[in-house]
N, C-alpha and C positions, 0 to 999 in steps of 0.2 A: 504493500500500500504506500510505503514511505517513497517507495522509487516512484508510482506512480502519480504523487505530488509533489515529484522534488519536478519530472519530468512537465505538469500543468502549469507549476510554479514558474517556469520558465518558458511561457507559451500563452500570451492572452486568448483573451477566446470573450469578448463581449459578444452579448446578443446580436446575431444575424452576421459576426463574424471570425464562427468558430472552425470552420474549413480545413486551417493549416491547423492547429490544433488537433484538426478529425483524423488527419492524415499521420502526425507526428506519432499518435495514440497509436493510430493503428500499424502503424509501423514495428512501435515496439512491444505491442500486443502480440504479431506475426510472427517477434523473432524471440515471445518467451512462450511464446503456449502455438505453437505450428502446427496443431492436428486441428487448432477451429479456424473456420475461413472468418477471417474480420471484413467489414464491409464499408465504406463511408457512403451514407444517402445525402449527395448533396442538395440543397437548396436555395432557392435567393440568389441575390450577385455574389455570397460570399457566407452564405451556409452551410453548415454540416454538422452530422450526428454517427455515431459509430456504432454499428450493429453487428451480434453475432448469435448463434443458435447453436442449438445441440440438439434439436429434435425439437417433437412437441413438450410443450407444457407451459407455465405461466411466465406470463411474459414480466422482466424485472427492469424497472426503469429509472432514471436520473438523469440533469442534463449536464450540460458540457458547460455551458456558459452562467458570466459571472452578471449580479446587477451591475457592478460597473466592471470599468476595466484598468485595471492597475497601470496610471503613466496616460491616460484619459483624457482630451480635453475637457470632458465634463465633470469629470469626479469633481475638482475645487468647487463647483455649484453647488455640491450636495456635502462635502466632506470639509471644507473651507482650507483645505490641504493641501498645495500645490508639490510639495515635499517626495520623493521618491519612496515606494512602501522598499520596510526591507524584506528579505527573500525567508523563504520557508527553514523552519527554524526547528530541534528538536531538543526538549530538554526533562529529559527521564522521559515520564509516560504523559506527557506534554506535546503536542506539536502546533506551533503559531503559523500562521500565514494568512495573504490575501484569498479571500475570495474558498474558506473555506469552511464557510456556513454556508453561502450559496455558489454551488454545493458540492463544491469540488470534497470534501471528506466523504459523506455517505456517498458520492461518486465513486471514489478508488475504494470502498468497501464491497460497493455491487460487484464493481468489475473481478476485482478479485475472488468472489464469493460465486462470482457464472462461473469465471477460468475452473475453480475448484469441485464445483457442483458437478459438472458432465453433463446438466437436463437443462430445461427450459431455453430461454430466448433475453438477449440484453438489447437492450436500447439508451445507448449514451445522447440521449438530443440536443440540436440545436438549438437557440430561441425560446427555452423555456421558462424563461422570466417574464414577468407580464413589461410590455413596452406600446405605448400607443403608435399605430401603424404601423405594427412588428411586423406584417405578411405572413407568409404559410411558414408555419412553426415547424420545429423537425418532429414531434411528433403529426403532424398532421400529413408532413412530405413521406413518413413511415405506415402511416394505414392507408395511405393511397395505393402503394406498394405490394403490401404485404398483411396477409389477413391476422385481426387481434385475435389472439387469445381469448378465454371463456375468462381467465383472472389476472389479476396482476399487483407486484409491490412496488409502491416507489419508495425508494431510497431519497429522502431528504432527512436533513436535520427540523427539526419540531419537537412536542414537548416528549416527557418523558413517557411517554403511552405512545397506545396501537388509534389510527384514526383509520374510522372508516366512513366518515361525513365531512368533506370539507366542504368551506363558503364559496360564493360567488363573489364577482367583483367587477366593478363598474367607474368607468371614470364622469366626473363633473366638470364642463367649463362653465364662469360665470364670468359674462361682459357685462361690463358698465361702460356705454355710451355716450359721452358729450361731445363738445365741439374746442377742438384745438385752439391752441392760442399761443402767445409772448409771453416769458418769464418775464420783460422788460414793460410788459401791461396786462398785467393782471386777469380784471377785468374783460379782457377777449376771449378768453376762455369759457366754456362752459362748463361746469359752474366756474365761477370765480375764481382764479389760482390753480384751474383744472382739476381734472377728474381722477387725478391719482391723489392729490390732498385730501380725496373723502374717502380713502379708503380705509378708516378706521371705521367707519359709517359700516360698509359692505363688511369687514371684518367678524366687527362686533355682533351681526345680525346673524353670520353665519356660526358662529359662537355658538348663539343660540339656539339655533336650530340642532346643531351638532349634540350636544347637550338632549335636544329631547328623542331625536331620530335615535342613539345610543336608550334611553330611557325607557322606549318601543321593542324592545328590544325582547321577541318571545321566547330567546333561550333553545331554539329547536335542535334536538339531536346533541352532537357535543360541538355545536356552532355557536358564533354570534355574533354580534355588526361591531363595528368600526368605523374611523373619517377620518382623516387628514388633511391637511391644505399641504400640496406637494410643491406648488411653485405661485409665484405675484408675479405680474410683468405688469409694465407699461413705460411707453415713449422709449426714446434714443438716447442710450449713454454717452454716447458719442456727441449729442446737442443736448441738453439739457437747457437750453436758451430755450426749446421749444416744447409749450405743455401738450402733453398727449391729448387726444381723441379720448381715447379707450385702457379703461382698465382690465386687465385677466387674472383669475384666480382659476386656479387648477387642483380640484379635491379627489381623492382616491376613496373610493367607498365602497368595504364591504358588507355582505350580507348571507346570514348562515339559514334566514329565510327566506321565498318568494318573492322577493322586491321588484316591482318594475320599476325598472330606470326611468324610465320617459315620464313613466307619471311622478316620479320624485323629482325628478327636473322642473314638471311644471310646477309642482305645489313650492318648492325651493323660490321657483321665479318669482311666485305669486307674492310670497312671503317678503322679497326682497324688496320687489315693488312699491309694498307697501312701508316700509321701512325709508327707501329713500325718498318716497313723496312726503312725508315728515325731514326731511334735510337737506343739506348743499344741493343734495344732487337730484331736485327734484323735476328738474328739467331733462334728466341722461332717461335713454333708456337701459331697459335690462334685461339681460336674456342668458338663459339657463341650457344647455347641451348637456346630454346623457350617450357615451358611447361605451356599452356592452362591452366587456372581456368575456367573463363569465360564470353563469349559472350556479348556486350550489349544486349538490346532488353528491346520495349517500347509498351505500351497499347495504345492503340489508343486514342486521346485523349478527343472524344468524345461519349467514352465505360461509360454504364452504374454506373460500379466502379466508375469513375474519376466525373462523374457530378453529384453523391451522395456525393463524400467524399466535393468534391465542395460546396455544399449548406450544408451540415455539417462544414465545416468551416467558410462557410460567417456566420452564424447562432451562432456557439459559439467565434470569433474573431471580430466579425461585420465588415467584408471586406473578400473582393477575395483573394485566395492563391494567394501573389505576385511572378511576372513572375520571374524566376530563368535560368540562362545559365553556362556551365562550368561546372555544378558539377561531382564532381569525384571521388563519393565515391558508394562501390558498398554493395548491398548484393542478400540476395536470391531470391528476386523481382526479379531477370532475369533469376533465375534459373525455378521461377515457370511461369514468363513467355514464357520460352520455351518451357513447357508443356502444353501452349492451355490458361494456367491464366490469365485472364486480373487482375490485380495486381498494389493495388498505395501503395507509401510508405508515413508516414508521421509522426513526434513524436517531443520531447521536445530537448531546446538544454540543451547540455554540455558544460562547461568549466572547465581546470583545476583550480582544488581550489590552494587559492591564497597560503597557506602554506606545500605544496605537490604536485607536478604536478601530483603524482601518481593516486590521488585522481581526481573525478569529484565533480562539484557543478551542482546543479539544484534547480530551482524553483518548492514548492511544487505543487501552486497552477496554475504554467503550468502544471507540470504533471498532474493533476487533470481533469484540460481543455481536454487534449488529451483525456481522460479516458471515458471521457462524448464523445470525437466524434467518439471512436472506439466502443463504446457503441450502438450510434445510427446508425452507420455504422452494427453491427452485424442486427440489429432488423428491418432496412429498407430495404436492398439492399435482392431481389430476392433470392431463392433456387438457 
């Protein structure tokens, strides 16, 4: 596992351009385990995902790619870090590095854990991080392919239990509209000093809302909602002599229930509306976008999948995945269970190390543990 994230380590792989990455893997896949054919599905101008099989059985999956990418023009956005990360580091049963909560560790666990197994099917994907106008994901360039499985486990890091319901997820844009104008006159602007000076206005309201939409919150399954405000724009840093038009705020929202987006977009809009015709901005308009990631959706909980991975955990843990509610994190589990997959998730945790947040820390000898139950997870569970 170590070689194979010393090898990641040294090999970006952001979303939609994990390719060379797919190739480097499987290269040295080819030249440590040579009886299985490795495969790269490419996709996109510069994706890829790394597939191999042993026959029939449940298909075991993780993806290649990082939310960001180490050395990034956009990480300082998100990280305020322009700083070089340092390299994959190991001390005792310790190992630090970038980009190995998402998800390059339950990554080299799977991998290693197919090599060892001799049964089922691996899927290292591209694109599997949620990104607006990401295109055809590698899981999605992989069922176009090649027929899924009856089940399946993803390898990611999350809590300390077996998930077999994860959320949906959807994104928010909200414009606030007025009319441009002069820092040098104020008054030209609409409103007054322009429309990014109210944004404490739109802020504040969405607070609010956030606040109750969370409070709604019907707890289903071992799911539950979440918000964030992910990004603000407005006007040109480059002139700031001139007040912008238009404000944008950009919210991440999930949901472990039924939510339709579009109608939480209007009632959001409805809300804001009303909010800025009480202030500065009662002249801007406002308008609320909802665009789909996706859906919850959960396996039954007592599917085949779920009372294997069950007694593969009581068995390497000595105890029952403990009961879990709230969670709010999503990934391709609901993608592939909307295709018929009965589908559990389950892997090591992460934390940021203590002298980098950029960095994760893990345990080697959890990862390890995982290794061994996705292991016997590939080699017990049915064709």
């Amino acid at each position: 596992m170590l070689d194979v994230l010393r090898l990641l380590d040294a090999t970006p792989a952001p979303r939609g351009a994990e390719r060379t990455a797919a190739h480097r893997l499987r290269a040295w896949c080819a030249d440590r385990w040579p009886h299985v054919e490795w495969q790269v599905v490419e996709h996109g101008p510069a994706g890829g995902s790394l597939i191999a099989t042993h026959g029939a059985g449940p298909l075991l999956y993780s993806h290649l790619d990082t939310s960001l990418d180490d050395g990034g023009a956009h990480n300082p956005l998100v990280t305020g870090n322009a700083a070089p990360v340092a390299p994959l580091a190991v001390d005792g049963d310790v190992v630090t590095g970038f980009g190995l909560g998402v998800a390059r560790a339950p990554m080299a666990a799977a991998l290693v854990a197919f090599a060892e197994a001799g049964a089922g099917r691996l899927l290292l994907a591209g694109s599997g991080t949620h990104r607006r106008a990401g295109g055809t994901t590698g899981l999605e360039a992989y069922a176009d392919s090649y027929p899924l499985p009856r089940s399946a486990i993803v390898a990611k890091c999350g809590p300390p239990t077996l998930l077999w319901h994860e959320p949906g997820a959807f994104y928010l844009t909200v414009t606030v509209t007025g009319r441009s104008g002069a820092a040098m006159a104020a008054e030209s602007a609409t409103p007054p000093g322009g429309v990014v000076a109210g944004a404490g206005v739109v802020l504040e309201e969405l607070a609010r809302w956030r606040t109750d939409y969370l409070a709604a919150d019907p707890r289903e399954g071992q799911t539950g909602r979440a918000c964030g405000i992910g990004a603000i724009s407005g006007g040109w840093p480059d002139k700031p002599d001139l007040l912008p038009a238009q404000l944008r705020i950009d919210l991440y929202v999930v949901a472990g229930d039924r939510v339709e987006p579009t109608a939480l977009a209007a009632e959001l809009a409805d809300r804001l509306r009303a909010r800025c015709a009480k202030s500065a901005l009662r002249d801007c308009a406002v308008e609320v976008e909802a665009e789909p990631v996706t859906a919850a959706a959960a396996t039954p909980a007592d599917a085949p999948v779920v009372t294997a991975a069950r007694a593969a955990w009581l068995d390497e843990f000595g105890e029952q995945p403990p009961p879990v509610t709230g969670w709010t994190g999503s990934t391709d589990g609901v993608v592939l269970r909307a295709r018929g997959v009965e589908t559990v998730r389950l892997g090591p945790q992460a934390k940021p190390a203590a002298d980098d947040p950029r960095r994760d820390a893990l345990s080697l000898g959890q990862l390890t543990a995982y290794a061994r139950v996705y292991r016997r997870l590939l080699t017990e569970l049915p064709a």
